[in-house]
N, CA, C and O atoms as a Maestro MAE file, in Angstrom:
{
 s_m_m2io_version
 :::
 2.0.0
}

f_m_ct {
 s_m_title
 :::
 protein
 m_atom[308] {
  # First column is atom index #
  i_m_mmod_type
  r_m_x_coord
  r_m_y_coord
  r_m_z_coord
  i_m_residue_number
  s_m_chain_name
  s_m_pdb_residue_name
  s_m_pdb_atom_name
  i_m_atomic_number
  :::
  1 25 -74.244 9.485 -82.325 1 A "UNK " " N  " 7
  2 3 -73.015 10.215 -82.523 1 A "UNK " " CA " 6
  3 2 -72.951 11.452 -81.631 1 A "UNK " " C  " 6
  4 15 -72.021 11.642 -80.847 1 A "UNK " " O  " 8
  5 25 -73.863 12.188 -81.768 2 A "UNK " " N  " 7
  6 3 -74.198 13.257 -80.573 2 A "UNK " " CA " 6
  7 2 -74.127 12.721 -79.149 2 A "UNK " " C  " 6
  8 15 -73.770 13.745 -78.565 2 A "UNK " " O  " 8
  9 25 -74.201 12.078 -78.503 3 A "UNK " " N  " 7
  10 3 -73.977 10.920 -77.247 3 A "UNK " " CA " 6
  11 2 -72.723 11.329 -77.011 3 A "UNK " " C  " 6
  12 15 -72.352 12.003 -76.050 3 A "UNK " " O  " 8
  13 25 -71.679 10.664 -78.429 4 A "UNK " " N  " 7
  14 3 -70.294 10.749 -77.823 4 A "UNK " " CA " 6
  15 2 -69.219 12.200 -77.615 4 A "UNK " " C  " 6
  16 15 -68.203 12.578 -77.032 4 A "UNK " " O  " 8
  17 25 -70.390 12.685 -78.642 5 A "UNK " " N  " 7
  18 3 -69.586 14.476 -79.061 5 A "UNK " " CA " 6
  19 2 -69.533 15.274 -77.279 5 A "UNK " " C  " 6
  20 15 -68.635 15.867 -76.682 5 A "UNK " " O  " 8
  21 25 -71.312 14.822 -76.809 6 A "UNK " " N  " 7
  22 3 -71.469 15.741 -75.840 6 A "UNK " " CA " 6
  23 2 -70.997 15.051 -74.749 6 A "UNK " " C  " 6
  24 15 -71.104 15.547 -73.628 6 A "UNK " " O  " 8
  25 25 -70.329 13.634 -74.977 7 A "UNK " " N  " 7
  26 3 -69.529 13.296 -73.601 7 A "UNK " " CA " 6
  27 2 -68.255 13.684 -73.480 7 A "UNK " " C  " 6
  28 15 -67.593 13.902 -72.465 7 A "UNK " " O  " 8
  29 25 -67.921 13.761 -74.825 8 A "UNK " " N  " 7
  30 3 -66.355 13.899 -74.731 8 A "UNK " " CA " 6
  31 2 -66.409 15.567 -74.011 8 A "UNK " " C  " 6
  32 15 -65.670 16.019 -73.137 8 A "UNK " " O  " 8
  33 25 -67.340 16.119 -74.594 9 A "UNK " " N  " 7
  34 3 -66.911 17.786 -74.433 9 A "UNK " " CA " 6
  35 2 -67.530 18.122 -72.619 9 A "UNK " " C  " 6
  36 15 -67.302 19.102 -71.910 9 A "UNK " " O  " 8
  37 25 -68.194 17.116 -72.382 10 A "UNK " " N  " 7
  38 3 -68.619 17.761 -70.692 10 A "UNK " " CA " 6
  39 2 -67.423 16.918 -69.760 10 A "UNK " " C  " 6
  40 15 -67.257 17.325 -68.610 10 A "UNK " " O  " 8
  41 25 -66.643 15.823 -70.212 11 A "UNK " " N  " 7
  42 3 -65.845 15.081 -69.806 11 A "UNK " " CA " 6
  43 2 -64.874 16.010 -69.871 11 A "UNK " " C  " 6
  44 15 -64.513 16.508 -68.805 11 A "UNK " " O  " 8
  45 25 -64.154 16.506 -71.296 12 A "UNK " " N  " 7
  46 3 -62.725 17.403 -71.451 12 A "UNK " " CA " 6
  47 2 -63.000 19.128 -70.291 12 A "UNK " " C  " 6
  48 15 -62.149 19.842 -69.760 12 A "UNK " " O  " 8
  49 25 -64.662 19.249 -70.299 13 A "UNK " " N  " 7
  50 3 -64.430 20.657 -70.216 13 A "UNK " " CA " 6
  51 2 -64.108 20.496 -68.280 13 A "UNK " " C  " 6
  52 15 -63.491 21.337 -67.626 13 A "UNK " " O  " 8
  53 25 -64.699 19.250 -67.735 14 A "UNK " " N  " 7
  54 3 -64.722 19.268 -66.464 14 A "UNK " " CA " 6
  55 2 -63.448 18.606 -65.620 14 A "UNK " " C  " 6
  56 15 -63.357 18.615 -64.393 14 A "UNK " " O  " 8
  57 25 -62.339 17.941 -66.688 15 A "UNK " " N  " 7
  58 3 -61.011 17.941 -66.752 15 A "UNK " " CA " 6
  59 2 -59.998 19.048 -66.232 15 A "UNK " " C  " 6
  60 15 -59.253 19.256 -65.274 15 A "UNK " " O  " 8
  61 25 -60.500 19.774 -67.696 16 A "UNK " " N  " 7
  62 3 -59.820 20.938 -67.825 16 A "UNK " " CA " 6
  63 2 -59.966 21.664 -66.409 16 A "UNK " " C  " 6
  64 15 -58.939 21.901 -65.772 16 A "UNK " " O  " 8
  65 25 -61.259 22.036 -65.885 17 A "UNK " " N  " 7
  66 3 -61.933 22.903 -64.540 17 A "UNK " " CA " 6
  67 2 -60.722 22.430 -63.529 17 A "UNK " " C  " 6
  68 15 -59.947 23.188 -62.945 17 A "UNK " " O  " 8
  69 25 -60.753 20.689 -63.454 18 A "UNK " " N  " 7
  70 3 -60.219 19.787 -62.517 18 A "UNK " " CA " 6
  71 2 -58.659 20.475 -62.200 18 A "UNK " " C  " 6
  72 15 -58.110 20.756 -61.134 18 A "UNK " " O  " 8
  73 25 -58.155 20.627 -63.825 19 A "UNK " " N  " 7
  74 3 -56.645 21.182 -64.214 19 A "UNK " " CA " 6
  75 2 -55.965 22.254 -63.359 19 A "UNK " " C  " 6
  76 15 -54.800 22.495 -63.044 19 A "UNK " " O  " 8
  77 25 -57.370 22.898 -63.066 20 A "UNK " " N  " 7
  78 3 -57.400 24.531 -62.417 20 A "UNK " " CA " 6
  79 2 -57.714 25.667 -63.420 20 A "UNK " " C  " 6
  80 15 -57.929 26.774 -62.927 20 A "UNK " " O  " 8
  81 25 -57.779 25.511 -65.012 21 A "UNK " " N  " 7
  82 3 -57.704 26.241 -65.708 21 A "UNK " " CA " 6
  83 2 -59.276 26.858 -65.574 21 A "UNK " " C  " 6
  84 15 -60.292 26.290 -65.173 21 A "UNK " " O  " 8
  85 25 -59.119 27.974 -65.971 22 A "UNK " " N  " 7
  86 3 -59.977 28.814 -65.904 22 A "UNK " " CA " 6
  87 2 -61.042 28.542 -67.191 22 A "UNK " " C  " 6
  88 15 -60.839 28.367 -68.392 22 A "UNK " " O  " 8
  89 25 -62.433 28.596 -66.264 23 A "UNK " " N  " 7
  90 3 -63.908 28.274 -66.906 23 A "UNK " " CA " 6
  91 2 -63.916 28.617 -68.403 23 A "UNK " " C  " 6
  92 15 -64.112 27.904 -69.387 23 A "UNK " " O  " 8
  93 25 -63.517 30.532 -68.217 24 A "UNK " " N  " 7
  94 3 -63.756 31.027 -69.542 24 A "UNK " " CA " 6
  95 2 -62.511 31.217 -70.663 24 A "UNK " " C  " 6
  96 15 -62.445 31.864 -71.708 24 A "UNK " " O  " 8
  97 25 -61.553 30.347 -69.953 25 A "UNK " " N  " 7
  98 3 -60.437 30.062 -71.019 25 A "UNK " " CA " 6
  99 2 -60.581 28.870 -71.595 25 A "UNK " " C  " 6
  100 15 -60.110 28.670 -72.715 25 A "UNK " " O  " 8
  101 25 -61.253 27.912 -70.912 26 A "UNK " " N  " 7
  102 3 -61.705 26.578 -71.240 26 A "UNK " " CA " 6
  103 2 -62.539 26.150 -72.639 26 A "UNK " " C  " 6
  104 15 -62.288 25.404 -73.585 26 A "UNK " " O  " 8
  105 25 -63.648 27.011 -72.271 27 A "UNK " " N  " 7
  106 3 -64.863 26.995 -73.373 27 A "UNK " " CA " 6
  107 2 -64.247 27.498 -74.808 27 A "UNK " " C  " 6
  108 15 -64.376 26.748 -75.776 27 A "UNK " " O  " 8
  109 25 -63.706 28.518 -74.931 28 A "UNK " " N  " 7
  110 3 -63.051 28.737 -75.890 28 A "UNK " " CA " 6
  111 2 -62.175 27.593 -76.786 28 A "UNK " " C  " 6
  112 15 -62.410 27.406 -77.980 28 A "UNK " " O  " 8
  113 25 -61.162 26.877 -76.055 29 A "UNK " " N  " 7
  114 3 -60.313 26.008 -76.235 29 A "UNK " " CA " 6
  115 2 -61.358 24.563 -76.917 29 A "UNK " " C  " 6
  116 15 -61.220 23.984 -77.995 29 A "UNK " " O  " 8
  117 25 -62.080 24.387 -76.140 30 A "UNK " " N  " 7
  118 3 -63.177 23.135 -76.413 30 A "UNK " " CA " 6
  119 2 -63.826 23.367 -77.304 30 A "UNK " " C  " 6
  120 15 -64.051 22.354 -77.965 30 A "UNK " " O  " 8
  121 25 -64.371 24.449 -77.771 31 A "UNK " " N  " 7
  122 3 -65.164 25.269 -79.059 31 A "UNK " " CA " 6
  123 2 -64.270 24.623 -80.522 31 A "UNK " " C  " 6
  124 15 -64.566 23.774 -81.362 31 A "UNK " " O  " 8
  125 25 -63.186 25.416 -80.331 32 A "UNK " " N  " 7
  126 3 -61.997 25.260 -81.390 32 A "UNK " " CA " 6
  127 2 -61.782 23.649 -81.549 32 A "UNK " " C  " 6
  128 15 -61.989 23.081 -82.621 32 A "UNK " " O  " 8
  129 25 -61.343 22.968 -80.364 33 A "UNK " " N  " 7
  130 3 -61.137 21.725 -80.879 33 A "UNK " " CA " 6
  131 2 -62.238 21.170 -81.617 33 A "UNK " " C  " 6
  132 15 -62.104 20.739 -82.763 33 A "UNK " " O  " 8
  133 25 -63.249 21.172 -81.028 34 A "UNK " " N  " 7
  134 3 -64.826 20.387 -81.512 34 A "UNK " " CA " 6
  135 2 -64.873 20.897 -82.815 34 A "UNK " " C  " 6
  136 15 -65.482 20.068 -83.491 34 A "UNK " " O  " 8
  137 25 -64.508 21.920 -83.553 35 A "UNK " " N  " 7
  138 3 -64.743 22.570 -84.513 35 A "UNK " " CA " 6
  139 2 -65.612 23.455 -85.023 35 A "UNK " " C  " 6
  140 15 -65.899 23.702 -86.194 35 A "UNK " " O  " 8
  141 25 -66.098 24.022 -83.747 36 A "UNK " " N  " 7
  142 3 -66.786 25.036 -84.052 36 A "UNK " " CA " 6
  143 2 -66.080 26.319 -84.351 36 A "UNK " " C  " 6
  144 15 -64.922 26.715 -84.224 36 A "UNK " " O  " 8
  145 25 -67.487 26.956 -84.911 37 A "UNK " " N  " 7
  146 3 -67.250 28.117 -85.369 37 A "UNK " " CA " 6
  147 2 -67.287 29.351 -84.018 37 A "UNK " " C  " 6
  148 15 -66.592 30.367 -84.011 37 A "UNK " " O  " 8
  149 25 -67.819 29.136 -83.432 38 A "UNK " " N  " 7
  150 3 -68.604 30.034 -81.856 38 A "UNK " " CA " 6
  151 2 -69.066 29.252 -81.140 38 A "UNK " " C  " 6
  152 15 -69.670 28.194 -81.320 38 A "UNK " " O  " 8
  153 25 -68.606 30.097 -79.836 39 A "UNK " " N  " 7
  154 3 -69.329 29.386 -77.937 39 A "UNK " " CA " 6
  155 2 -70.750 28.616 -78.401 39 A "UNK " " C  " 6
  156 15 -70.982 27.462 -78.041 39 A "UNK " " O  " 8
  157 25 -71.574 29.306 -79.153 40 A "UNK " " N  " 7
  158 3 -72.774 28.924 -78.811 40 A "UNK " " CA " 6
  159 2 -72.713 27.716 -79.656 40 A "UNK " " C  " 6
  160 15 -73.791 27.196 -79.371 40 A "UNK " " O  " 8
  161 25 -72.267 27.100 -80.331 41 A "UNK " " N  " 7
  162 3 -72.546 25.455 -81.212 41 A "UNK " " CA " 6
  163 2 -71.836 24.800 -79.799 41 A "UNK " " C  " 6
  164 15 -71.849 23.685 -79.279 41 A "UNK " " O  " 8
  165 25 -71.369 25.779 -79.553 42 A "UNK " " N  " 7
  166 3 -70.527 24.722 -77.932 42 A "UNK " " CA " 6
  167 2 -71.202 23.937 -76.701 42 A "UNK " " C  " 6
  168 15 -71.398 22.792 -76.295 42 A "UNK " " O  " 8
  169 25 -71.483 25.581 -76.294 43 A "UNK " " N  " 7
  170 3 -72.728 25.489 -75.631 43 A "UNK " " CA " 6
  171 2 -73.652 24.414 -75.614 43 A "UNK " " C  " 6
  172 15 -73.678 23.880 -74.506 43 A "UNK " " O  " 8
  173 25 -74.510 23.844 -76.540 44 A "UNK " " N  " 7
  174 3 -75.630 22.841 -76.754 44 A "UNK " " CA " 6
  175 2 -74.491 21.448 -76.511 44 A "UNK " " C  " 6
  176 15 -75.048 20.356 -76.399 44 A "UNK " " O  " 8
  177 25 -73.235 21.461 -76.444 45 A "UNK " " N  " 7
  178 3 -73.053 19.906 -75.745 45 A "UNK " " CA " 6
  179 2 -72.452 20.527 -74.473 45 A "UNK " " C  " 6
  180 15 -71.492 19.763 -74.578 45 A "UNK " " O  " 8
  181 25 -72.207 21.110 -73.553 46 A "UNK " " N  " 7
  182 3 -71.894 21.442 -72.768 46 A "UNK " " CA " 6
  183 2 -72.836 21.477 -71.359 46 A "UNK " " C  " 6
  184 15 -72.357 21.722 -70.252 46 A "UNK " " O  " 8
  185 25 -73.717 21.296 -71.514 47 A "UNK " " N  " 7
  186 3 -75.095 21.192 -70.237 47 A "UNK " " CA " 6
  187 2 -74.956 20.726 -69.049 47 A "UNK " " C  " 6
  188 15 -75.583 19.713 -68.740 47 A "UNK " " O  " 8
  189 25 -74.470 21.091 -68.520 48 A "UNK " " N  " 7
  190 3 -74.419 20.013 -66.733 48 A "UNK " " CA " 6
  191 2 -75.644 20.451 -66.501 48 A "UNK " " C  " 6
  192 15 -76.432 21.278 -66.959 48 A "UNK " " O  " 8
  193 25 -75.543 19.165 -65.132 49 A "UNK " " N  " 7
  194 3 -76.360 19.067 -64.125 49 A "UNK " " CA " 6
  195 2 -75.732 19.310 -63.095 49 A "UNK " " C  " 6
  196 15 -74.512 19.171 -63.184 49 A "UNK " " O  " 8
  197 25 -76.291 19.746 -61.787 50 A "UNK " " N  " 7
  198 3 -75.314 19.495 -60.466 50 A "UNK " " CA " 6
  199 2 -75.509 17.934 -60.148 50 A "UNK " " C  " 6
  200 15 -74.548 17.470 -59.534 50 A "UNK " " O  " 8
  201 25 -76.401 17.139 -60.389 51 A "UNK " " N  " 7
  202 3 -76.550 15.723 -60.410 51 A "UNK " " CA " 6
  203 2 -75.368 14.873 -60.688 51 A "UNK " " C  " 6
  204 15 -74.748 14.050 -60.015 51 A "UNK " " O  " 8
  205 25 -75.226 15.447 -62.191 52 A "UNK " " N  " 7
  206 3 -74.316 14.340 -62.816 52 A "UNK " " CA " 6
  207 2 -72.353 14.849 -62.641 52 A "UNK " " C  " 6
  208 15 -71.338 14.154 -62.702 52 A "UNK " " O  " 8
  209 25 -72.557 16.330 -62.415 53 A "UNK " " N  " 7
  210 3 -71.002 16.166 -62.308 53 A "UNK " " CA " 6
  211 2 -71.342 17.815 -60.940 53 A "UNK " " C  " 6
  212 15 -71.462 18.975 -61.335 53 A "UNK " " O  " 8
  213 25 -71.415 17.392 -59.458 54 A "UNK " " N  " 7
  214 3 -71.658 18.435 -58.788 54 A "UNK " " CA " 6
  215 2 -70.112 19.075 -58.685 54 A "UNK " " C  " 6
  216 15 -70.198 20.302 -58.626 54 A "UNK " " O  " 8
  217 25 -68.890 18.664 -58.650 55 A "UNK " " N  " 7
  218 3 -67.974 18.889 -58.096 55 A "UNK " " CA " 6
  219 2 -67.614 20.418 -59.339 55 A "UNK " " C  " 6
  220 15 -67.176 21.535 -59.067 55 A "UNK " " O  " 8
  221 25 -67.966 19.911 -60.487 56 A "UNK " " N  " 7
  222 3 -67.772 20.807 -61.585 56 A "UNK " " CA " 6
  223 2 -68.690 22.292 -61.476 56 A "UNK " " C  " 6
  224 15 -68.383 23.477 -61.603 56 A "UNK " " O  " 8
  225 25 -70.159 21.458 -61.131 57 A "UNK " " N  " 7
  226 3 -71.175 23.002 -60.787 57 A "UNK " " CA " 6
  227 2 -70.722 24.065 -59.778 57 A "UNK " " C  " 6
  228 15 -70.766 25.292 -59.868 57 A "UNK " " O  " 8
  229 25 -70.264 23.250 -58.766 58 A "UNK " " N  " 7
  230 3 -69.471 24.124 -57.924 58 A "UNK " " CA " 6
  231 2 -68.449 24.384 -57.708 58 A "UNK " " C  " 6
  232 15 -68.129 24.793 -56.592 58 A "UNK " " O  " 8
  233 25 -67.541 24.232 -58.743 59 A "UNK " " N  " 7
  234 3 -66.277 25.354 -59.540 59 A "UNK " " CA " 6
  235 2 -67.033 26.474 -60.038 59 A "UNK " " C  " 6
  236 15 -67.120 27.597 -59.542 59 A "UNK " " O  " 8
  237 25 -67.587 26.007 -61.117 60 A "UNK " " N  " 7
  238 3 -68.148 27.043 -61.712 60 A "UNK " " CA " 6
  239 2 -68.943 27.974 -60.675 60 A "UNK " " C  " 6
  240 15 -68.509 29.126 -60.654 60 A "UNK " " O  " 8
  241 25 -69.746 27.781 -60.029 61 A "UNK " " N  " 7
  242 3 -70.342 28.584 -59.374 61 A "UNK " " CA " 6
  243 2 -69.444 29.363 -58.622 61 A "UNK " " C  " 6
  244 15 -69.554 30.587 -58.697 61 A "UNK " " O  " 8
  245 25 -68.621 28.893 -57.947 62 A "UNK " " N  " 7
  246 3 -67.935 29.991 -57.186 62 A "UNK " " CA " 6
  247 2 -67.158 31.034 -58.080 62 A "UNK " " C  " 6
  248 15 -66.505 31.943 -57.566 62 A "UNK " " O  " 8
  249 25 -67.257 30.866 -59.375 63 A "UNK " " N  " 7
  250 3 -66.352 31.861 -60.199 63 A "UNK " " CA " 6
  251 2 -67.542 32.925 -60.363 63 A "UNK " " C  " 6
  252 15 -67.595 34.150 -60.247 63 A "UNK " " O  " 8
  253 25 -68.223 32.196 -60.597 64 A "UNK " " N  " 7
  254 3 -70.050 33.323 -61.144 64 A "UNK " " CA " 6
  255 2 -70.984 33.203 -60.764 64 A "UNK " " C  " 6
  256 15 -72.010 33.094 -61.434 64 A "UNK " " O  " 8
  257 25 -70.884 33.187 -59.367 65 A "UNK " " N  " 7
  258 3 -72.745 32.798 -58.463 65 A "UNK " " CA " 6
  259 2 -72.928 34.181 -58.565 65 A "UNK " " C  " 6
  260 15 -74.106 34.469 -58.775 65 A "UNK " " O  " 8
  261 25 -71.972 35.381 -58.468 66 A "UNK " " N  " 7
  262 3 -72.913 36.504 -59.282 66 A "UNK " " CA " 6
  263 2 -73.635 37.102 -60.326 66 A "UNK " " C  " 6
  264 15 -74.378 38.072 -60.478 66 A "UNK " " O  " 8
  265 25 -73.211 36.286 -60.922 67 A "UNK " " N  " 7
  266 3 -73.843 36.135 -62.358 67 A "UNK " " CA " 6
  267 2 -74.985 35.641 -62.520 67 A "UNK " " C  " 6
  268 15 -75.810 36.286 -63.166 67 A "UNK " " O  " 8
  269 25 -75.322 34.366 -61.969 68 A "UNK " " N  " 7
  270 3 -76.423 33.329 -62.200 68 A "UNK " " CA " 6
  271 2 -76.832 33.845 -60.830 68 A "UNK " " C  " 6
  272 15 -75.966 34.034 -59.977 68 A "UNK " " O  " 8
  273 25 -77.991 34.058 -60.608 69 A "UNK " " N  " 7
  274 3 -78.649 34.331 -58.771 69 A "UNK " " CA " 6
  275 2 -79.213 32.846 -58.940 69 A "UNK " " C  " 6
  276 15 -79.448 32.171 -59.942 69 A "UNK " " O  " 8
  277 25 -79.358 32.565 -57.366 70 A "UNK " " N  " 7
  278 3 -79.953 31.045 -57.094 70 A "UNK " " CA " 6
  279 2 -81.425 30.847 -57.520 70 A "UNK " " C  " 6
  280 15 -82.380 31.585 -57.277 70 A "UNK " " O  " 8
  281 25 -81.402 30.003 -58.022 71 A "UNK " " N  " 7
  282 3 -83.105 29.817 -58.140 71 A "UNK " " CA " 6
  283 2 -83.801 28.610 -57.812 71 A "UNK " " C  " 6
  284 15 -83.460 27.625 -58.467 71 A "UNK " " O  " 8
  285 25 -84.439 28.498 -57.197 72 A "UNK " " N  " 7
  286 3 -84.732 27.459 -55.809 72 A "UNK " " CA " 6
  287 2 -86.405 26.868 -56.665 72 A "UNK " " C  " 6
  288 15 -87.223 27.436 -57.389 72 A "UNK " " O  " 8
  289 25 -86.311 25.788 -56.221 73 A "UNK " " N  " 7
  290 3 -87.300 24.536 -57.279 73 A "UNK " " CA " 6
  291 2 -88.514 24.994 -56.005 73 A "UNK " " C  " 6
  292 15 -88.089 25.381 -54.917 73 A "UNK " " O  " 8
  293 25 -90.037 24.905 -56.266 74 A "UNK " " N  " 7
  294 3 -90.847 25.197 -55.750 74 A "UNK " " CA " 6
  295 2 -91.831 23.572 -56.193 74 A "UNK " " C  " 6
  296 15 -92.441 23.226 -57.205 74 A "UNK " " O  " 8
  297 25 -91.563 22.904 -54.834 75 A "UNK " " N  " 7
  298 3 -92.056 21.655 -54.596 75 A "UNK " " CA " 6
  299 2 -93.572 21.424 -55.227 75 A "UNK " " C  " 6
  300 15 -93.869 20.299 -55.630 75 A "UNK " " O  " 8
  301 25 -94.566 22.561 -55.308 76 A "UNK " " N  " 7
  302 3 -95.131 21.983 -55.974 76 A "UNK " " CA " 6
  303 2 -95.763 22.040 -57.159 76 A "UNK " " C  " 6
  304 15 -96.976 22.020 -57.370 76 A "UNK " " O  " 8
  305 25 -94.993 22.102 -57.813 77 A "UNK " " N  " 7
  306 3 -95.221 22.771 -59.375 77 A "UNK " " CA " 6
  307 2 -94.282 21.498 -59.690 77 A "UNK " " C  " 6
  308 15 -93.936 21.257 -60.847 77 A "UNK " " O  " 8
  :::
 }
 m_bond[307] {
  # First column is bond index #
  i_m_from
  i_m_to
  i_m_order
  :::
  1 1 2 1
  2 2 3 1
  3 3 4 2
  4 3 5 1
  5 5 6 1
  6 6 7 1
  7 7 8 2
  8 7 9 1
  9 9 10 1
  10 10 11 1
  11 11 12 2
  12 11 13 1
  13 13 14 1
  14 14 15 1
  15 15 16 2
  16 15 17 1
  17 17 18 1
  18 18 19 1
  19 19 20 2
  20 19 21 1
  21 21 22 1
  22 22 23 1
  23 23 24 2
  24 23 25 1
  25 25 26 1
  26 26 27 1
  27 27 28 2
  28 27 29 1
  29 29 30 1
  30 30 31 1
  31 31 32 2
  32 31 33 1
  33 33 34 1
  34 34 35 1
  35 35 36 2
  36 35 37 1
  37 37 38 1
  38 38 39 1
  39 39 40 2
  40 39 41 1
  41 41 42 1
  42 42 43 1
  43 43 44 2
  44 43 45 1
  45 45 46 1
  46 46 47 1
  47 47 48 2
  48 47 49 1
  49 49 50 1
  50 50 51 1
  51 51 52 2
  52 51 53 1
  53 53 54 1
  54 54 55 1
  55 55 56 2
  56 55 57 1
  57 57 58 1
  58 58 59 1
  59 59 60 2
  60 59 61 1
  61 61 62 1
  62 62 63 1
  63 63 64 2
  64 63 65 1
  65 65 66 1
  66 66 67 1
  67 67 68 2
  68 67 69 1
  69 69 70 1
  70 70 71 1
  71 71 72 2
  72 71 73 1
  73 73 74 1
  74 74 75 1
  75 75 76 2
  76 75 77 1
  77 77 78 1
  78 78 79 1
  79 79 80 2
  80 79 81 1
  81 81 82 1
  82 82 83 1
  83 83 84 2
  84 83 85 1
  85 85 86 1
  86 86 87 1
  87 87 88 2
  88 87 89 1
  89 89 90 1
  90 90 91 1
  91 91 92 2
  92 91 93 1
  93 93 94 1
  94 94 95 1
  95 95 96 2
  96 95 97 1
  97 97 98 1
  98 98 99 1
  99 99 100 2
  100 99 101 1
  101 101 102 1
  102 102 103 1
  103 103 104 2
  104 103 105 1
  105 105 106 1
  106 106 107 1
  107 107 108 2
  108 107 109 1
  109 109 110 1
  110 110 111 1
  111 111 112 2
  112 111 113 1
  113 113 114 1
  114 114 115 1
  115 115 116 2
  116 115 117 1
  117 117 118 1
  118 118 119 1
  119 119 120 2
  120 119 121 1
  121 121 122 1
  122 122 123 1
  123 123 124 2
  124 123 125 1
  125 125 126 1
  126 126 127 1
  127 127 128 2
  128 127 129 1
  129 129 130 1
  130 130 131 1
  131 131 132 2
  132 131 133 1
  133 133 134 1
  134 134 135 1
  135 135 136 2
  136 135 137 1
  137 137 138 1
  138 138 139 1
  139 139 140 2
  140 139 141 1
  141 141 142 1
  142 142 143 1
  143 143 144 2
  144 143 145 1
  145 145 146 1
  146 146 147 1
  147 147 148 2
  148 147 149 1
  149 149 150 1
  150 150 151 1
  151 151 152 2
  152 151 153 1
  153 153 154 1
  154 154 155 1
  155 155 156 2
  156 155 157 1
  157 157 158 1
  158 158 159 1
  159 159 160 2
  160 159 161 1
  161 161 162 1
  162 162 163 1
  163 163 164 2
  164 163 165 1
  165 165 166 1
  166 166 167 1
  167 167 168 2
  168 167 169 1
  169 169 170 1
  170 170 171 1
  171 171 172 2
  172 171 173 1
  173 173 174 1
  174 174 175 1
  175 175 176 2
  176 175 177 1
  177 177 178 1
  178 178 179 1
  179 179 180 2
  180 179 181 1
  181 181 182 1
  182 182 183 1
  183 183 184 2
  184 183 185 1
  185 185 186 1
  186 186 187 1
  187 187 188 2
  188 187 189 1
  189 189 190 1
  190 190 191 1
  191 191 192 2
  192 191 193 1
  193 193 194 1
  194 194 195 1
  195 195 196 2
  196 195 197 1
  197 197 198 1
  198 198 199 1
  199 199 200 2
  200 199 201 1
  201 201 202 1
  202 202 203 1
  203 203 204 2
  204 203 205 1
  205 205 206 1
  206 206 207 1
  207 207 208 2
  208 207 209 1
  209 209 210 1
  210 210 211 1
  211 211 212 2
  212 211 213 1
  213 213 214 1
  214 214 215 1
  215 215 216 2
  216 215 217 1
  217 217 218 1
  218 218 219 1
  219 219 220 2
  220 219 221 1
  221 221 222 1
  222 222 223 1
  223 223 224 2
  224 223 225 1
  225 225 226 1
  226 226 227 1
  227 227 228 2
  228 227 229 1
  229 229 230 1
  230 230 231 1
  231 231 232 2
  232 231 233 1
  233 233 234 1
  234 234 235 1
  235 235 236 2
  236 235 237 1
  237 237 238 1
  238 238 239 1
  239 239 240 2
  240 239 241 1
  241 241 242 1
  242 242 243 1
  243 243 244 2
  244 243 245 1
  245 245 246 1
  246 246 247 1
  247 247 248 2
  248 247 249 1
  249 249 250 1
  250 250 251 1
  251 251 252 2
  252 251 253 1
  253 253 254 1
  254 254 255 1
  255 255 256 2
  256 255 257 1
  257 257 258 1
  258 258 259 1
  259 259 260 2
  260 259 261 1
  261 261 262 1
  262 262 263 1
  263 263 264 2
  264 263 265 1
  265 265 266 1
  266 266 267 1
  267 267 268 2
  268 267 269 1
  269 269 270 1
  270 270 271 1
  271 271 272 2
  272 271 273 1
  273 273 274 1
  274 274 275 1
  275 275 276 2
  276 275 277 1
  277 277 278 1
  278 278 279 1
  279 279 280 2
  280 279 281 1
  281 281 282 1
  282 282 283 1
  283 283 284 2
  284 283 285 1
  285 285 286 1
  286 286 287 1
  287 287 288 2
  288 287 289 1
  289 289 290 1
  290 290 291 1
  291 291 292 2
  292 291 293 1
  293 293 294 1
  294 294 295 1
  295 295 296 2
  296 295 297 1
  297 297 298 1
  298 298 299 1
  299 299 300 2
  300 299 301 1
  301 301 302 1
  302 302 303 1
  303 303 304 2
  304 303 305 1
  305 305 306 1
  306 306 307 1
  307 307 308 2
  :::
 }
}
């Protein structure tokens, strides 16, 4: 059941991005529908990857790559 909760909500939220609507007007909106109470029950189905949906990571990023600094994978670890 969790499968479909957290598809629908990384599917609607990367829609919405698609829409043009804004990241942090989004999350809010998706919160409420899902029925939460707060971002953060949101949050835990919300997880990208740049893998699975890159076009979405990099919306988001260009709104807040100041926010998040890059952090670069160290091959051998």
């Amino acid at each position: 059941m969790d499968f479909f909760r957290h598809s629908f909500a990384v599917h609607s939220l990367e829609q919405m991005v698609r829409d043009g609507m804004d990241i942090y007007y989004c999350l809010p909106v998706l919160s409420k529908y899902l029925g939460h109470k707060s971002l953060k029950a949101t949050e835990g189905y919300v997880r990208l990857t740049s893998e699975m949906f890159p076009g979405l990571i990099s919306e988001v990023s260009g709104h807040c790559s100041h926010v998040f600094p890059e952090v670069l994978q160290n091959e051998d670890n």
